[in-house]
N, C-alpha and C positions, 0 to 999 in steps of 0.2 A: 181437179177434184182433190179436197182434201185427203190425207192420209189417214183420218176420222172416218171420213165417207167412204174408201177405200176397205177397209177394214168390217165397215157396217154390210157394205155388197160381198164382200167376202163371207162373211158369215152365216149370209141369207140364204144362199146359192143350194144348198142343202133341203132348205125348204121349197125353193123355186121348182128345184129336179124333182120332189112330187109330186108340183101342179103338174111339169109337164110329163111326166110316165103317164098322169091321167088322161092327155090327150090324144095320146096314143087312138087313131080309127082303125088299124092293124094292127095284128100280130108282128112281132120284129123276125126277119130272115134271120137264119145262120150267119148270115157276114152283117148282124146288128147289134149292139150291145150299150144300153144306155151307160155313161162314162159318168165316172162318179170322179168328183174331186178327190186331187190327192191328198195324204195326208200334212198336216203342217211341220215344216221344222220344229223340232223343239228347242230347237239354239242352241244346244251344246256344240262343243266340237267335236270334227268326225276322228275319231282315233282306236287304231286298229282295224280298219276298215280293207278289206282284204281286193287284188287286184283283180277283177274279171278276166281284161288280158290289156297286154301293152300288143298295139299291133305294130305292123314292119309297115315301112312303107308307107304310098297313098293309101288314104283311110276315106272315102270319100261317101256320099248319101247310100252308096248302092250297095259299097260292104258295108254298112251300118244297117241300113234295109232296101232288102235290093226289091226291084221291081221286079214281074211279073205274076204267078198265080196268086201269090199272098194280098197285091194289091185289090181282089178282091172285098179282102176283109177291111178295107178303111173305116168302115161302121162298127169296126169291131176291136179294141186293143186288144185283149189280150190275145185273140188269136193271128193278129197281124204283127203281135209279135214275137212268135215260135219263129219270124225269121232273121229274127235279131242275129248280128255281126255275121254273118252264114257266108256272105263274101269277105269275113275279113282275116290276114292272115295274122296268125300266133307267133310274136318275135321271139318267143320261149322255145317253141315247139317249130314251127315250120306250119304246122298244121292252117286250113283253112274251116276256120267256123266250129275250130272247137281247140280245145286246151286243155291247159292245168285244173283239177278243178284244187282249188287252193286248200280247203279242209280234210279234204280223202288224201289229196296226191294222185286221184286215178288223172290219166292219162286220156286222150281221146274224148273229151266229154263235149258235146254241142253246149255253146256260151251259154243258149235261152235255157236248157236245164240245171246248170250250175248258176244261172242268176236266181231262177225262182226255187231251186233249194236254199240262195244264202237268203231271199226273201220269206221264206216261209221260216228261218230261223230269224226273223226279226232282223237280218245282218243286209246293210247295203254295202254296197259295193264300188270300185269306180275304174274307170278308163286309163291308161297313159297313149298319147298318140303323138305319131310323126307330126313334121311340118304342112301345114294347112289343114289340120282337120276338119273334114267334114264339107270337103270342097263339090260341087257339084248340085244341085236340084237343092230347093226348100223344104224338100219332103219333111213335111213335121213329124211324122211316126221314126224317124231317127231319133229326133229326139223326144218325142213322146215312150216310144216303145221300153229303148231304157229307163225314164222313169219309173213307168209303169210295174217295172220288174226290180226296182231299189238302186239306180245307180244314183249315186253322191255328188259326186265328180268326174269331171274328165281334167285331165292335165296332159297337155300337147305341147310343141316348140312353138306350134303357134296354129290361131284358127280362118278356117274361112267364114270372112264377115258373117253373113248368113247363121253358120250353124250355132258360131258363141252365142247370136241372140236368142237364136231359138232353145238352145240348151238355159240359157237365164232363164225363161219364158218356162219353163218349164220345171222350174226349182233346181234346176243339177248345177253346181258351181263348176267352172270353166274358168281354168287357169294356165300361164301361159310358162314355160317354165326352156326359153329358147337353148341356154348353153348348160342347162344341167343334165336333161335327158339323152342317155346314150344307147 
């Protein structure tokens, strides 16, 4: 497919999503939520863009989003993802599944409220992670969920296969940065 062609389906998509709401023959459940496209880069460069958290250690699908009752809501991002990073620890803080929040300076704050505060200010956000990030399951809501909530980037020592693609797949730039991050 051309990059022409590419570009034309991309743009349609919008109109596609309300043929199909209209074929809705039910009501959507609590764990349902039609997904709307994200928004597009605007190409600038990301600068000043403040750290959500650098985590310690393995950083793998399950501290990114871990399973159980949330997988519920796979029909649902945003609410599948209030359990963004919840397993993952704060190489700042110690803490697990919550942190710095970078604008206040408060202390103790769960990741998924300090993201959708800096998204609701217009502000994205991004990752630093250990070696292998993201090792473990294909779960897409890892990397769907941070989008969904304005992550940028992730910057790690290094990724597992899997998760880099799906973080590309998903607009978030993934970059690999082995002997500067300490």
């Amino acid at each position: 497919m051309a990059a022409d062609q590419v570009r034309r389906l991309y743009e349609s998509l919008p109109a596609r999503l309300q043929t199909a709401r209209r074929r809705f023959d039910r009501p959507l459940t609590l764990a349902e939520k039609i997904l709307r496209p994200f928004s597009r880069w605007d190409g600038r460069d990301f600068t000043g863009v403040p750290i959500l958290v650098k985590t310690k250690g393995k950083t793998t699908t399950d501290h990114i989003s871990p399973a159980g009752v949330r997988l519920s809501f796979r029909g649902h991002l945003d609410r599948i993802s209030d359990n963004m990073f919840l397993g993952a620890v704060d190489a700042f803080t110690g803490e697990v599944g919550q942190g710095l929040d970078p604008l206040t300076g408060e202390h103790g704050v769960l990741f998924t409220r300090v993201a959708r505060d800096l998204k609701g200010r217009g502000l994205g956000w991004i990752v630093i992670g250990d070696e292998n990030y993201g090792e473990g399951s294909s779960r897409e809501h890892a990397a769907m969920s941070p989008r969904s909530l304005g992550s940028r980037a992730v910057i790690a020592k290094s990724f597992a296969r899997i998760r880099e693609t799906n973080l590309k797949k998903q607009g978030i730039r993934a970059g690999s940065a082995l002997n500067t991050l300490k």
